[in-house]
C-alpha positions in Angstrom: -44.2 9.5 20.0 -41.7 12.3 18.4 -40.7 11.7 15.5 -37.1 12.6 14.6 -36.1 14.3 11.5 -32.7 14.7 9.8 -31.3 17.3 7.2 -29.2 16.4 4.7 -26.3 17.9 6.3 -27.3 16.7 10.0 -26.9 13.1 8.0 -24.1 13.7 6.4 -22.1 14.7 9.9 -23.2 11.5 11.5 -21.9 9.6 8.5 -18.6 11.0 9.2 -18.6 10.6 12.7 -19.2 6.5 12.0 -16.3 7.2 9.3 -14.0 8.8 11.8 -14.7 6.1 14.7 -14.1 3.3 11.8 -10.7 5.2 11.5 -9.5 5.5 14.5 -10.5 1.8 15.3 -8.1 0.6 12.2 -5.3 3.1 13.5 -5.5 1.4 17.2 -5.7 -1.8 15.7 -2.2 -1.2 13.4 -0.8 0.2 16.2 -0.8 -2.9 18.3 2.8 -3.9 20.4 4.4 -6.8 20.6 2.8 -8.1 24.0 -0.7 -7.2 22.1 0.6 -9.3 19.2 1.6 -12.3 21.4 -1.8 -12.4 23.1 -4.0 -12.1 20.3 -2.0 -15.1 18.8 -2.5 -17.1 21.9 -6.1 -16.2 21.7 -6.3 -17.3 18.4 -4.6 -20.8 19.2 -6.7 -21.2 22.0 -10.1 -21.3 19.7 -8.5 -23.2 17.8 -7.7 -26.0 20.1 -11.5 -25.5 21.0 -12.4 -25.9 17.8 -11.1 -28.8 17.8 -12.4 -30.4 20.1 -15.9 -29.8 19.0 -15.2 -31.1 15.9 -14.4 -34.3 17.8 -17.9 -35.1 18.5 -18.7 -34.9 14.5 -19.1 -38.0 12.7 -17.0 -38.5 9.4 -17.0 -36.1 6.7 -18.9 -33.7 9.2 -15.6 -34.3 11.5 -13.3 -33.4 8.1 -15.0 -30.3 7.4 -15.3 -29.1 11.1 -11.5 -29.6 10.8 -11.2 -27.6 7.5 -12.8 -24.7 8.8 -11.7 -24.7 12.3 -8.0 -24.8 10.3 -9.1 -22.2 7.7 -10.4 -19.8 10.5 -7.5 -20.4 12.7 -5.1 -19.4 9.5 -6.8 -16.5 8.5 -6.7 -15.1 11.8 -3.5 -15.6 12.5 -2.8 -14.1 9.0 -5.4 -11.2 10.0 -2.4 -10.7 13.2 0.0 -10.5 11.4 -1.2 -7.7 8.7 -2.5 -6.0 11.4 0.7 -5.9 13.3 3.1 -5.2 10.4 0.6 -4.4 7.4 3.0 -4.6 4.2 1.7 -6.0 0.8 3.2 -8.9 1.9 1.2 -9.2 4.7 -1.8 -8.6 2.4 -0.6 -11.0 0.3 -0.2 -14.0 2.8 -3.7 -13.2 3.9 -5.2 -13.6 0.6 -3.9 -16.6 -0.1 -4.7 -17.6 3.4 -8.2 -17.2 3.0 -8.2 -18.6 -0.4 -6.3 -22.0 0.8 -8.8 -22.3 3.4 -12.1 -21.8 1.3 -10.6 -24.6 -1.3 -10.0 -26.8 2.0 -13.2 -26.9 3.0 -14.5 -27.1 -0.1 -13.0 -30.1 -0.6 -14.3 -31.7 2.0 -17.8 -30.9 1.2 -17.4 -32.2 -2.1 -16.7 -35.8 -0.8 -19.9 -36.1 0.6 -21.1 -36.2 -3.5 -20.4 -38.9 -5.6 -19.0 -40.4 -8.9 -19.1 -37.1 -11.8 -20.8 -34.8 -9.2 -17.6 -35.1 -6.7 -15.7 -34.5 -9.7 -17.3 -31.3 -11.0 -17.4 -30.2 -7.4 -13.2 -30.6 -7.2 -12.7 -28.8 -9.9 -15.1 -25.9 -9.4 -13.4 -25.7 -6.2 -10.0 -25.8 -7.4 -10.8 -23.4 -10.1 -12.2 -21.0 -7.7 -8.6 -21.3 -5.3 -6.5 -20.9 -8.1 -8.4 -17.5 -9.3 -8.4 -16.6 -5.8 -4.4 -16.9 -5.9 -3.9 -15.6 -8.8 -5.5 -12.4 -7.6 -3.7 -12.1 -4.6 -1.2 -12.3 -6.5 -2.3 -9.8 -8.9 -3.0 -7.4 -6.4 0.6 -7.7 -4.8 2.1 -6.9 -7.8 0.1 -3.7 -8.7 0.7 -2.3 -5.0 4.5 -3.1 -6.0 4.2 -1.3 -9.2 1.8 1.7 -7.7 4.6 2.4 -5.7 7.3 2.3 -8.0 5.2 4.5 -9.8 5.0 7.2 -7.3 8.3 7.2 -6.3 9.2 7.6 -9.9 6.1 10.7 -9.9 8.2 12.5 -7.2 11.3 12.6 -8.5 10.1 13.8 -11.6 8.3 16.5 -9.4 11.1 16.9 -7.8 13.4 17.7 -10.6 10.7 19.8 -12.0 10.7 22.1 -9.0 14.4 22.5 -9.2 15.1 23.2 -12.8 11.8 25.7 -12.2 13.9 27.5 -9.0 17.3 27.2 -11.0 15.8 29.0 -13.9 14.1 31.8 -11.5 18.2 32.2 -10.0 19.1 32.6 -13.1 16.6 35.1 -14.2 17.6 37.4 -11.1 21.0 37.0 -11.6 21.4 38.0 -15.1 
């Protein structure tokens, strides 16, 4: 049996290459049209009508959290879509909070199978944890919002930089 070595450099070319494919995958992916769009939602409300109805054979609370997740996953993907399709920090945003509201859902339901102080402490563990997770998303919205404002306002003051730097050189030549 031959054993295969690798270099550093011979390592660091295939690390790239998985880089590169990982790109181009997310570039395909953003690049999707609208009949692309349409199908992957169809897709997506198809598993989740199957979902359902494997839920349907679950007895109580297992039925109510089948149900939670099979919601959760079906609103995550469809928020997935739709960044995907037409990323924006909006986009971002609603997928966040998407996968937030569907984590405290199912949560939720897996605290009613506790009891008395224990159900309790479970609820509001769980609603803790959503409302970080909102407030976040949140978060994050607003610092893309303000990282961009903040750029633009970095290239104008470039911008004006350059031009009082190529007015002063006319002038220089001039007089």
């Amino acid at each position: 049996m031959k054993r295969i070595t690798l270099n550093v450099n011979t390592a660091s070319i295939i690390q790239g290459l998985a880089a590169s494919c990982l790109l181009l995958t997310s570039v395909f992916a953003a690049d999707m049209g609208q009949p692309q769009y349409k199908a992957a939602g169809q897709t997506i409300a198809a598993e989740y009508k199957k979902d359902k109805q494997a839920c349907a054979r679950q007895p109580s609370n297992a039925h109510d959290i089948c149900m939670a997740k099979a919601k959760g996953h079906a609103q995550v993907a469809m928020a997935e879509l739709k960044e995907n399709y037409r990323p924006s920090d909006k986009h971002a945003y609603d997928l966040s909070v998407a996968k937030a509201d569907a984590t405290f859902a199912i949560a939720k339901e897996e605290c009613d199978d506790q009891a008395a102080n224990a159900k309790d402490l479970c609820l509001q563990k769980a609603k803790t944890a959503h409302v970080d997770a909102r407030a976040d998303a949140k978060m994050a919205m607003k610092t893309a919002a303000a990282n961009a404002q903040a750029r633009s306002d970095a290239a104008i003051d470039k911008r004006d930089a350059a031009y009082d730097l190529a007015k002063q050189k006319c002038e220089a030549l001039a007089g």
